[in-house]
C-alpha positions in Angstrom: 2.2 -10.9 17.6 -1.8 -11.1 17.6 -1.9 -7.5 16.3 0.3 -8.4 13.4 -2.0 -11.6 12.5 -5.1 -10.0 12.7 -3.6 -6.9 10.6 -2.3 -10.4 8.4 -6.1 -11.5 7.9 -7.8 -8.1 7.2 -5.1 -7.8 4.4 -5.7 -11.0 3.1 -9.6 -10.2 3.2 -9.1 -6.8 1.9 -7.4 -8.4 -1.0 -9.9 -11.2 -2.3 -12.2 -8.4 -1.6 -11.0 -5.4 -3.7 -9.8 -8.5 -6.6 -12.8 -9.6 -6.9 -15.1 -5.7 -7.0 -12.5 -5.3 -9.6 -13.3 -8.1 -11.5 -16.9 -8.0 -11.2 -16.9 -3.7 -12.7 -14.3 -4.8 -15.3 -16.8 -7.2 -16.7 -19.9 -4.9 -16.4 -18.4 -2.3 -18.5 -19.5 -2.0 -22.1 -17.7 -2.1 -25.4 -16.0 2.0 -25.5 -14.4 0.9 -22.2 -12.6 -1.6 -23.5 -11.7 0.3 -26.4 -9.8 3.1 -24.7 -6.3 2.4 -24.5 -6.4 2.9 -20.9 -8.0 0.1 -20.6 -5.8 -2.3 -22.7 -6.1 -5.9 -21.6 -1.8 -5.6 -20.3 -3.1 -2.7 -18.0 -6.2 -4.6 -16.5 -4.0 -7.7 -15.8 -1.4 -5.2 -14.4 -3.8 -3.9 -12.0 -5.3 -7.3 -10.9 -2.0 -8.7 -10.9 0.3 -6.7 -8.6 -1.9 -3.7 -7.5 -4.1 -5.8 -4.8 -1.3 -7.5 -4.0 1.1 -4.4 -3.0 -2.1 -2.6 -0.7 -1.9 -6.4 0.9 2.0 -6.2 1.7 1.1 -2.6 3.5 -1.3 -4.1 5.8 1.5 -7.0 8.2 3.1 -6.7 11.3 4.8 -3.4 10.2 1.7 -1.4 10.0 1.1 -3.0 13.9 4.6 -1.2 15.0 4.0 1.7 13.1 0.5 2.3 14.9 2.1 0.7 18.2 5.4 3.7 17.8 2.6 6.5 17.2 0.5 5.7 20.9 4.4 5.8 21.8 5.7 9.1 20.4 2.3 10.6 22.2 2.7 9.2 25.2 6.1 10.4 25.7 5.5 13.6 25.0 2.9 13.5 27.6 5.4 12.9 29.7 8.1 15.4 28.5 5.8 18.4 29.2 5.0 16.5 33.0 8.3 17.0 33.5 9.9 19.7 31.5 7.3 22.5 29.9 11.1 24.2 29.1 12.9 21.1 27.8 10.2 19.2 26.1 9.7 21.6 22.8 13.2 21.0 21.6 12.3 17.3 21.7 9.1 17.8 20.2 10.8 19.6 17.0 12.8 17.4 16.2 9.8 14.5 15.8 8.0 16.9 13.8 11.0 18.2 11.4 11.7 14.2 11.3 7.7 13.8 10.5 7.6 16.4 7.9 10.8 15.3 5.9 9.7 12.1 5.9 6.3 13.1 4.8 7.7 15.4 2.1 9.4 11.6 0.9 6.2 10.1 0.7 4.7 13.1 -1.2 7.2 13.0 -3.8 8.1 8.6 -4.1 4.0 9.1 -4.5 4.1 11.0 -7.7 6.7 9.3 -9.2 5.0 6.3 -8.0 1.9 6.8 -10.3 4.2 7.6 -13.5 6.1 4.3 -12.4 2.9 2.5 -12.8 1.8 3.8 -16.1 5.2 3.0 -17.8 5.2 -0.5 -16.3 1.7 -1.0 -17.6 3.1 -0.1 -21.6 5.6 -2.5 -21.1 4.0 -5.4 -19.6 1.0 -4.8 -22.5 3.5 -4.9 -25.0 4.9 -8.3 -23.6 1.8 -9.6 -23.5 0.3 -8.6 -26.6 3.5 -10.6 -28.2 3.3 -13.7 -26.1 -0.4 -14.0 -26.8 0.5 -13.5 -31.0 3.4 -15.4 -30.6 2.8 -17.0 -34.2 2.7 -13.6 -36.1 5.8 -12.2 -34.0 7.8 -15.9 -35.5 6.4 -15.3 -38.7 7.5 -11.8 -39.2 10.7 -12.8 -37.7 10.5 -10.0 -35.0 11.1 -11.6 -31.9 14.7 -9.7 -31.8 12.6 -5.9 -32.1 9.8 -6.8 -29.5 12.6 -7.9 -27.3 14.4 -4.6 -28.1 10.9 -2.6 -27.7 10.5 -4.7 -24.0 14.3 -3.6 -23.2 13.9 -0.2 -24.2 10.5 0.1 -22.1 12.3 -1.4 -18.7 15.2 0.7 -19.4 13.6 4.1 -18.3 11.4 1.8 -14.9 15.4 0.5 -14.0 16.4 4.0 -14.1 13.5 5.4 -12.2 13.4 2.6 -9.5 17.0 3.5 -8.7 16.3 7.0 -8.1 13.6 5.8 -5.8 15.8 3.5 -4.0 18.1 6.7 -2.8 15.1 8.4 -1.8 14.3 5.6 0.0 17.9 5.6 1.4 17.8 8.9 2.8 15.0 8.2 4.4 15.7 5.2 5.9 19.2 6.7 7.0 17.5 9.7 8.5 15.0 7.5 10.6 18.2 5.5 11.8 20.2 8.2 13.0 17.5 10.3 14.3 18.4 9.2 18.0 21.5 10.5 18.0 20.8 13.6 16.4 17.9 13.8 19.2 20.6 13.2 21.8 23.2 15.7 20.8 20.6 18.4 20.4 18.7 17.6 23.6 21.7 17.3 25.8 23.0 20.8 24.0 19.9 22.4 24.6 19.8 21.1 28.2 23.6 22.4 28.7 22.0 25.9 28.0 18.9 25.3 30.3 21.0 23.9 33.3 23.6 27.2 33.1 20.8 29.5 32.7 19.3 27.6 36.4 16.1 27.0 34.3 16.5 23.3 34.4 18.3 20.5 36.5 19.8 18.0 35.3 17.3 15.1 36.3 14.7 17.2 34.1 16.8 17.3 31.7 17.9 13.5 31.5 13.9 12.5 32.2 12.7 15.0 29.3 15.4 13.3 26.9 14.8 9.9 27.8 11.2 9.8 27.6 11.4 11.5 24.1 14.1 8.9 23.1 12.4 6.1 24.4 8.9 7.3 22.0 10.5 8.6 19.4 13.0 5.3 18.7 9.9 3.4 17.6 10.0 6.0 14.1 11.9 3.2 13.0 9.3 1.7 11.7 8.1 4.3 10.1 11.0 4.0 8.2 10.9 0.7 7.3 7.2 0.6 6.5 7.2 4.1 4.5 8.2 1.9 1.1 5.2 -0.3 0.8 3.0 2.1 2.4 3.6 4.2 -0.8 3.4 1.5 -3.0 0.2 0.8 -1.2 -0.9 4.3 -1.2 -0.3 4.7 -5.4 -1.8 1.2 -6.3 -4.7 2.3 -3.9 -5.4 5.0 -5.8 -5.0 3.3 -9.1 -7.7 0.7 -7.9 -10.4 2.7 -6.5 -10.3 5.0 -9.8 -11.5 1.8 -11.7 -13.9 1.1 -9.1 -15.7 4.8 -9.7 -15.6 3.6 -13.7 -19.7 3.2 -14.0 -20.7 1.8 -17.1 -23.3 3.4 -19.4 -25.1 0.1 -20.5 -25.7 -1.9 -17.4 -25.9 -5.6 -18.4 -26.7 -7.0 -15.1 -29.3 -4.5 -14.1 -32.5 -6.9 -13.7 -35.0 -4.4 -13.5 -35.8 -4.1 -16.6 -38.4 -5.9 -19.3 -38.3 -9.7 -19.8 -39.8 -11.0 -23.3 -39.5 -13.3 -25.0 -38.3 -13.3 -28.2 -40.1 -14.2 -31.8 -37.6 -12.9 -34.0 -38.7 -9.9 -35.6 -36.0 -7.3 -35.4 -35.4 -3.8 -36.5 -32.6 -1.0 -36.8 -34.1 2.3 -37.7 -32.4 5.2 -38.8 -29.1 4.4 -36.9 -26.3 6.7 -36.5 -23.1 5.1 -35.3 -19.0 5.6 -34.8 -16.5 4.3 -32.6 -15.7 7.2 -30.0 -11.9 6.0 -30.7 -12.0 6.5 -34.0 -13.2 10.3 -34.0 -15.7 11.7 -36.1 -15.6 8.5 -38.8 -19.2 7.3 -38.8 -19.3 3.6 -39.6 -23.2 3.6 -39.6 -24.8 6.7 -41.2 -29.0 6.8 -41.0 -29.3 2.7 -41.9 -32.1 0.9 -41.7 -33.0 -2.7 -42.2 -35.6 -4.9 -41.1 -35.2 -8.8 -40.2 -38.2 -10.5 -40.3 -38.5 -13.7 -38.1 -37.9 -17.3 -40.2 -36.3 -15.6 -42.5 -32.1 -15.8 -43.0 -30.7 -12.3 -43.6 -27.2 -12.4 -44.3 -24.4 -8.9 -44.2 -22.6 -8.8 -47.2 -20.2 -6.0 -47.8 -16.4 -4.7 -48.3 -14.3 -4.9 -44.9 -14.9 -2.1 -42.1 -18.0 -1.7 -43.6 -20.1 -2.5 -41.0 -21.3 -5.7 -40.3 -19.5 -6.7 -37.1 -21.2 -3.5 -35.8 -24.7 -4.3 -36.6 -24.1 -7.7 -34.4 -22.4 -5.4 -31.6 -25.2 -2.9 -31.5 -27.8 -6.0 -31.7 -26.3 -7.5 -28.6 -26.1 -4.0 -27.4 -22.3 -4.3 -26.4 -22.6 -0.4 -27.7 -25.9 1.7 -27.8 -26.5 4.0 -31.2 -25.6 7.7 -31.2 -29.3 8.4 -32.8 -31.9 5.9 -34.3 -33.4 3.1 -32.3 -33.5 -0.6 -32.5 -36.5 -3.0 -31.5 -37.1 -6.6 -30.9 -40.5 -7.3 -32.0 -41.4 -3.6 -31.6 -39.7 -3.2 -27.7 -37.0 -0.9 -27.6 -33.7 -2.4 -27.1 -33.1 -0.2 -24.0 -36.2 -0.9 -22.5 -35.2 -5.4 -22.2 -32.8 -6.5 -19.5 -30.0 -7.7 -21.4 -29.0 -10.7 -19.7 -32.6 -12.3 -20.5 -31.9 -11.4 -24.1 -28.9 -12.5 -24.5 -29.5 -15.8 -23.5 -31.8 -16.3 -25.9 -29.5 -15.5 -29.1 -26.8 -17.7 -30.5 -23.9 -16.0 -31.7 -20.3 -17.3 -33.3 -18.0 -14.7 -33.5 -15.3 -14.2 -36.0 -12.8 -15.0 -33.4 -14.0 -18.1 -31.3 -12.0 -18.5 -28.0 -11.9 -21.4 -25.8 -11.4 -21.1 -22.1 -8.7 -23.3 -20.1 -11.4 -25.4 -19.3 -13.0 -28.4 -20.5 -15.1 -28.9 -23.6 -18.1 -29.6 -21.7 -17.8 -26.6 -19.4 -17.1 -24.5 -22.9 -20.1 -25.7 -24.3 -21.9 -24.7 -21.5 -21.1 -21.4 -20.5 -24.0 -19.8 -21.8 -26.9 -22.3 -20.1 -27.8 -21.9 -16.3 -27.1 -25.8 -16.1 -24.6 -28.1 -18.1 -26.2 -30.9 -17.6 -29.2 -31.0 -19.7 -27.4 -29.2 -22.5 -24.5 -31.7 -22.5 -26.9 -35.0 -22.1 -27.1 -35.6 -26.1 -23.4 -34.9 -26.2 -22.6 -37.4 -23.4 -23.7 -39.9 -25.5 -21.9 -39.4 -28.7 -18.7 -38.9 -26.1 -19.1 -42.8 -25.5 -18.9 -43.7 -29.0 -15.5 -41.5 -29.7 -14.2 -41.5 -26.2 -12.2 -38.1 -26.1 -9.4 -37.6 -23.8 -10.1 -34.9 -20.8 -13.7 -34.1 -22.1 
């Protein structure tokens, strides 16, 4: 019981832990991460969502009788050698032939494990992409194909999680009726000892007992072997997001503090999306900005412009060309000190599910002092949940 609950709190640890390392490299990356479809906002939520969750169902009071049934399985077959050298082999064969069947299992429920996971993850984006543009779905009148698309998607995961669950049958079913298997081969193999004189029966029924007694605890090997490879595959999934470095670093604070007057510079810039192949969207453009001044983007769609505010924040870096802030190379400031100093609306404003105020003030160390005007024009209009 204390084994299982402290297994119980490590897995609850280990959960919040990996969650939240997740979270915090999701949000370092730069903008090409988040433009690879393998990185699609279903496939993050997917992995935040259920993968921390499964390596926490692997780590309970199972995993305690699994590592309690393994001391077992050793110590009896310390004792099966004490007492039969010539008996205790046959015993010791059928654990491993058990092991290695069981381990061929995991092997393969592993592999189709990982392609489970990446079909799940095309689903669930597409349900989430058409929840989240619910208005455009109704107004095409398409809520019957996306519902199709969803149906069609589940289809081939239904399918493939009832092959699993036969796999998971037989192994199951093999674990359970291992004893008796043990028993009839033991006590045949003993037959054979005792009427060759190279054996008595006590050996035989000690050797057999003792191996019965260690090896009835595979059990829970059984039981535990489907969320340990659900554990194993979203595991794997996790930690290969973790090694994803990104190649602008916004919260590294090593790096050069100004502060800014205004006078900004692209020279010579080279630019394309590494999704869209070799299309260049910015090809050797220049342009100055001087400080006061209002310089406004005027062009066709695609053209451009929403890139020159992505490469000023520095959400991507130029392929060639350079850009400077009052002659300091962009890649020489620290980011985070830069961008607190610019004010930018995007074409798409999003609110949080917060409140206003805490809206407002996302981009201020404190709220308080950047709210205190606002408090008082709240008195006059009184806004509900503000």
């Amino acid at each position: 019981m204390s084994a299982g609950f402290l297994l119980s709190v490590v897995g609850e640890k280990l959960t919040k832990r990996l969650r939240i390392t997740l979270f915090n490299n999701i949000l370092r990356q730069d903008g090409e991460y988040f433009d690879h479809w393998e990185h699609a906002t279903g496939r993050i939520i997917t992995r935040l969502a259920t993968d921390a969750p499964n390596i926490r169902a692997a780590i309970d009071q199972r995993l305690a009788d699994v590592l309690q049934g393994a001391s077992a399985i050793l110590c009896g077959a310390v004792v099966a050698f004490y007492y039969g050298p010539t008996m205790a082999p046959i015993g010791i064969a059928t654990v491993a032939l058990l092991i290695s069947i069981q381990a061929t299992i995991t092997h393969i429920l592993k592999k189709r494990g990982v392609i489970d996971a990446k079909n799940a993850e095309d689903s669930s984006r597409l349900a989430i992409e058409a929840v989240e543009e619910y208005r455009t779905v109704q107004y095409l009148t398409k809520e019957k194909y996306f519902v199709k698309k969803f149906d069609d998607g589940m289809e081939s995961i239904h399918s493939r999680n009832l092959q699993r669950g036969v796999l998971q049958a037989f192994s199951y079913a093999l674990t359970a009726s291992y004893t008796y298997f043990n028993f009839a081969i033991g006590y045949r193999y003993g037959i054979y000892l005792i009427s060759s004189n190279a054996a008595t029966p006590f050996i035989i029924f000690q050797v057999i007992e003792a191996v019965n007694s260690a090896s009835s605890s595979i059990l829970a090997f059984g039981t535990y072997l489907p969320e340990y490879v659900r554990a194993r595959v979203s595991a794997g999934l996790l930690f290969q997001m973790l090694k994803d470095k990104p190649k602008i670093n916004s919260s590294c604070d090593n790096q050069k503090k100004i502060e800014l007057n205004g006078d900004i510079s692209l020279n010579n810039i080279h630019f394309k999306y590494q999704v869209s192949g070799r299309h260049f969207v910015l090809k050797d453009f220049t342009l100055r900005i001087k400080r006061g001044k209002t310089t406004a983007l005027v062009g066709a769609s695609g053209c451009g412009k929403s890139t020159i505010i992505q490469l000023l924040e520095r959400f991507y870096d130029p392929l060639d060309g350079e850009i400077t802030y009052d002659k300091n190379l962009l890649k020489d400031l620290n980011l985070k000190h830069l961008r607190s100093q610019i004010a930018l609306v995007g074409q798409q404003p999003v609110l949080f599910n917060y409140s206003i105020r805490e809206n407002i003030g996302y981009g201020l160390e404190t709220i308080n002092e950047a709210t205190s005007a606002l408090d008082v024009e709240s008195e006059k209009v009184k806004p509900r949940f503000f």
